[in-house]
VEXDRENTOR-399150 format. One line per 10 residues: their letters; for each residue x negated, y negated, z of C-alpha. Coordinates in steps of 0.25 Angstrom, whole numbers, plus 2048, in hexadecimal, padded with zeros to 3 digits. Layout:
<atoms>
a	X Y Z  ...
</atoms>
This chain:
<atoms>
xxxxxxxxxx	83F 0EB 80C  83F 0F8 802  843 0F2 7F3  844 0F9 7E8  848 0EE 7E0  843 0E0 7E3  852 0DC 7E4  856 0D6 7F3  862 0D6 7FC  86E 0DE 7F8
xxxxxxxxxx	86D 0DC 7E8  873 0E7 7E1  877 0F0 7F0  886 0EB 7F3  886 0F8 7FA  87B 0F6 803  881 0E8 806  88D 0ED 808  889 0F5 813  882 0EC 819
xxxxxxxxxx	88D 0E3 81A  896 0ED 820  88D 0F3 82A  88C 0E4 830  89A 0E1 82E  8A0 0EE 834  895 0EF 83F  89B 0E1 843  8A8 0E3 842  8A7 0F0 84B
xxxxxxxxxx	89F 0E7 855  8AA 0DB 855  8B7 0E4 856  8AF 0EF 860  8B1 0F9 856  8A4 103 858  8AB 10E 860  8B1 113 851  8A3 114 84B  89F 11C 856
xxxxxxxxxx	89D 12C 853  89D 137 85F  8A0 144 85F  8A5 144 86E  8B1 13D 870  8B6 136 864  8B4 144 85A  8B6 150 866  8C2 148 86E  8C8 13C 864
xxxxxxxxxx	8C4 143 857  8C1 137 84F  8BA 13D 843  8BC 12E 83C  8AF 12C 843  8A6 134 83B  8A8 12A 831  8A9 11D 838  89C 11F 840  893 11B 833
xxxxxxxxxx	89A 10E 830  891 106 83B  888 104 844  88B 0FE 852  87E 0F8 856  877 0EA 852  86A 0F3 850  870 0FE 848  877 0F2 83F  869 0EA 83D
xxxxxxxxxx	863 0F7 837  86D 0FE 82E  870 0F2 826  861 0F1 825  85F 0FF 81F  86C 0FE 818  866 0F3 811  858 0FA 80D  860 105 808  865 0FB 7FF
xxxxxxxxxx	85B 101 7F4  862 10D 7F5  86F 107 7ED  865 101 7E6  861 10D 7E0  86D 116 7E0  877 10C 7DD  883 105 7E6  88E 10E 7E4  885 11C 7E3
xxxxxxxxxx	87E 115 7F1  88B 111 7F8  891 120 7F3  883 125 7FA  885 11E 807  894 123 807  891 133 807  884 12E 810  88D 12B 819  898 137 819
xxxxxxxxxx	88C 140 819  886 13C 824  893 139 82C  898 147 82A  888 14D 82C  888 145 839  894 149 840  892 157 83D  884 157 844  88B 14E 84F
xxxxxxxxxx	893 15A 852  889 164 851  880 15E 858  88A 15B 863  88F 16B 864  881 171 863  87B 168 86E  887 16B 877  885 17A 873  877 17B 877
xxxxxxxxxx	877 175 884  881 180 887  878 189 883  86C 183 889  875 183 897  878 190 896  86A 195 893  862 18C 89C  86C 189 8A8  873 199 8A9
xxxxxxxxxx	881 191 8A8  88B 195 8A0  88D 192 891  897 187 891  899 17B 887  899 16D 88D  89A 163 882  893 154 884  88F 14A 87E  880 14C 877
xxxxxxxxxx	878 144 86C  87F 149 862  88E 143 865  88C 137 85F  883 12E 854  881 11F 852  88D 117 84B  887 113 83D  882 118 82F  874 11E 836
xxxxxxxxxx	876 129 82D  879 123 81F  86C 11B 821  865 126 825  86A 12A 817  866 120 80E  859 11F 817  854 12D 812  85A 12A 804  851 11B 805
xxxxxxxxxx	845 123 808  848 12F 7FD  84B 123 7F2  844 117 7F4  837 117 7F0  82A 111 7F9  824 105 7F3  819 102 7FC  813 107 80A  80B 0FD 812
xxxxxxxxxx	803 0FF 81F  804 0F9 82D  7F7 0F9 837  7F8 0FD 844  7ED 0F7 848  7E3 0EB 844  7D9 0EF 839  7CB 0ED 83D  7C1 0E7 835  7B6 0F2 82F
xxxxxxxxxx	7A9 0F2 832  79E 0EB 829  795 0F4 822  789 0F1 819  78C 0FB 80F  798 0F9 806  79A 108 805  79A 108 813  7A4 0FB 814  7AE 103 809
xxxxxxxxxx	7AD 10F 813  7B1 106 81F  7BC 101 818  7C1 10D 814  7C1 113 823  7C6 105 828  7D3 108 820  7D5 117 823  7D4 111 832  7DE 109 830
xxxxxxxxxx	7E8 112 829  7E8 11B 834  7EF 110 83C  7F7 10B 832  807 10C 82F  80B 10F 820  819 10B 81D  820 109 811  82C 0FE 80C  835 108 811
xxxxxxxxxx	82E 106 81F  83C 0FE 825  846 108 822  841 10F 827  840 108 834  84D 104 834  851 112 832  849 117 83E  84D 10C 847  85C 10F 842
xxxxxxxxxx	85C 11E 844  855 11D 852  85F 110 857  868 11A 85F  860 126 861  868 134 85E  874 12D 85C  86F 125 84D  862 130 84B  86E 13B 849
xxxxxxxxxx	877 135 83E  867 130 836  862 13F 838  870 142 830  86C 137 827  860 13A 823  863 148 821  86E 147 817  864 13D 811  85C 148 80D
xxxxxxxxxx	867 152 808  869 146 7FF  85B 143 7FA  859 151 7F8  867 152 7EF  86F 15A 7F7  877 150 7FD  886 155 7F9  88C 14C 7F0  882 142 7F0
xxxxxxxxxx	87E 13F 7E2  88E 141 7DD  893 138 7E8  898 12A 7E2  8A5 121 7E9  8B0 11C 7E1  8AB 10E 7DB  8B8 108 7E2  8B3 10B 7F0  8A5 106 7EC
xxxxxxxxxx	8AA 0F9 7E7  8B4 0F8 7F4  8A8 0F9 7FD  89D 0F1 7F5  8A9 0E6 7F0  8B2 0E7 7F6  8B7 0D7 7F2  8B6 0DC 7E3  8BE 0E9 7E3  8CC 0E2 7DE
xxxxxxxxxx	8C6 0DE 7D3  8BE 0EA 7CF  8CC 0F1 7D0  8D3 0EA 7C9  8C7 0EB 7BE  8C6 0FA 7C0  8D6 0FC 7BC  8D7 0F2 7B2  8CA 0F7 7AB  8D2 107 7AC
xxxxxxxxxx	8DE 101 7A6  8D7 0FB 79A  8D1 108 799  8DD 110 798  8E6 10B 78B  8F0 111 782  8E9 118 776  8F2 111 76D  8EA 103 76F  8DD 108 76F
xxxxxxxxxx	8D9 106 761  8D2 113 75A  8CA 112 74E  8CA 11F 745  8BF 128 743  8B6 127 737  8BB 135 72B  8AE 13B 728  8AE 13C 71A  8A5 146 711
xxxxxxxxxx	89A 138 70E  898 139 71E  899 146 71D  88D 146 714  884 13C 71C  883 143 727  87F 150 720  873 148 71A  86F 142 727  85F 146 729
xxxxxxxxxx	85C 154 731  855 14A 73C  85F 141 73F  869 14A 741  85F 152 74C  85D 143 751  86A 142 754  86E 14F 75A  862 14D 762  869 142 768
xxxxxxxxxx	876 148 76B  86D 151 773  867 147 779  875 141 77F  87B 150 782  86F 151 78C  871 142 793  87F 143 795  87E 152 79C  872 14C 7A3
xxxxxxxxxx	877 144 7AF  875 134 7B0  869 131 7BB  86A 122 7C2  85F 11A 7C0  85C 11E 7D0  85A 12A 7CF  853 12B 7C3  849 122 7CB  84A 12B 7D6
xxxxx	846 139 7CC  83B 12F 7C8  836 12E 7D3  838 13F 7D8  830 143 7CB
</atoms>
């Protein structure tokens, strides 16, 4: 399993074991009350005839499927170095736009898809069959997409593979490696050695730790065919537009603490409320009871002391005004992404 850190389990990821506690508990609870039907998305009948657009944001919350639940809350928990590196709140605010983008990005190409297919195989009647041009609307691959965050995964897949670095490759044999040939010369035995092992690399499989995500991924992207392959193309490519910084939004986006907390803890909201207003209203009191001490009078001695202050130590010290000018316009870089520019350079 791909660690950054040697750390284990969930330590230091509450949102990472948030979410994998939700994704069990509502994939249950939709199982035990037979609730799938509203996680459903399709274009034709429930967006063309009922015009239940609440869909395009419930179709992400689960998945319906034993298969599907086994391995998005495996790769939800090896993105757990993710949050790691960016934080919890900055990786929770992350998976939240993830998962407007690629609702929005994935209806659009839902409907698109499902008029240009329609479109064309007018076309294609009319220009291969002589028959008139006339519009019959059905039902194609594009009418509807697996139930469940493919897409969001598809995300932080590309962003695992962008910002998690490898820390080993290893190599599998296909076959039994046979044993070289003795030879009298030891030149001749250092030869043999060396074309025994470029043999062998031929038909040899190099991985790397990142080797099961990627598994899980591909197993995860191919479980329903075009139905879960569509909403992980739309994944992976906003996952792009956000490694390559033109993501809208992206780097500025940050929730509310409040809804973090109510998400991570929800069992320790009271009392951090009552802890955030009682530490405003401490903050905000009468001027009349704050104590001010009054400023020191420059007099003509001081005056005087600082005139025949050395040359040097007065540069010194506008030197270091400088200095502290130029890191307060300069913005603050987190310790992740100062890794990252580390890493690019």
């Amino acid at each position: 399993m791909p660690q950054i850190t040697p750390i284990r389990g969930f330590t230091n990821t509450p949102v990472t074991k948030a979410i994998c506690m939700a994704s069990l508990v509502v994939a249950l609870s939709l199982l035990v009350l037979v609730l799938k039907q509203y996680v459903h998305l399709a274009v034709d009948p429930f967006i063309v005839r009922y015009n239940q657009y609440w869909r395009i944001a419930t179709f992400q919350l689960s998945v319906v499927n034993e298969s599907d639940l086994l391995l998005s809350v495996a790769l939800w928990f090896h993105f757990k170095t993710l949050e790691r590196l960016f934080g919890p709140r900055k990786y929770f605010s992350l998976v939240v736009l993830f998962a407007l983008y690629n609702a929005v990005v994935t209806f659009l190409v839902l409907c698109v898809g499902q008029l240009a297919t329609v479109y064309a195989a007018a076309v294609a009647r009319a220009l291969i069959r002589r028959q008139p041009l006339e519009v019959v609307y059905f039902d194609t691959v594009f009418n509807s997409v697996a139930s469940g965050p493919f897409g969001i995964l598809a995300l932080l897949y590309v962003c695992h593979g962008t910002y998690i670095p490898v820390l080993y490759h290893f190599r599998i044999l296909l076959q039994k490696p046979a044993e070289p040939a003795d030879r009298a010369d030891t030149q001749e035995q250092l030869s043999g050695a060396g074309a025994y092992i470029l043999d062998t690399a031929k038909k040899a499989i190099t991985l790397s730790n990142h080797f099961q995500v990627h598994f899980f991924f591909t197993l995860l992207m191919l479980n329903h065919g075009l139905a879960s392959l569509i909403p992980c193309l739309v994944g992976v490519l906003i996952g792009r537009l956000y490694t390559q910084d033109l993501l809208a939004g992206s780097r500025s986006w940050v929730l509310p603490s409040l809804l973090f907390r109510l998400f991570v803890a929800p069992q320790k909201l009271r009392a951090y409320t009552v802890q955030t207003f009682a530490r405003r209203w401490r903050g905000y009191r009468r001027l009349n009871n704050v104590d001010i001490e009054p400023l020191p009078v420059a007099t003509e001695e001081s005056t005087g002391r600082a005139d025949e202050e050395e040359p040097e130590v007065a540069i010194d010290d506008i030197r270091l005004l400088e200095d502290a000018a130029v890191r307060s316009t300069s913005p603050v870089r987190p310790l992740g992404r100062q890794f990252l520019n580390t890493f690019r350079t």
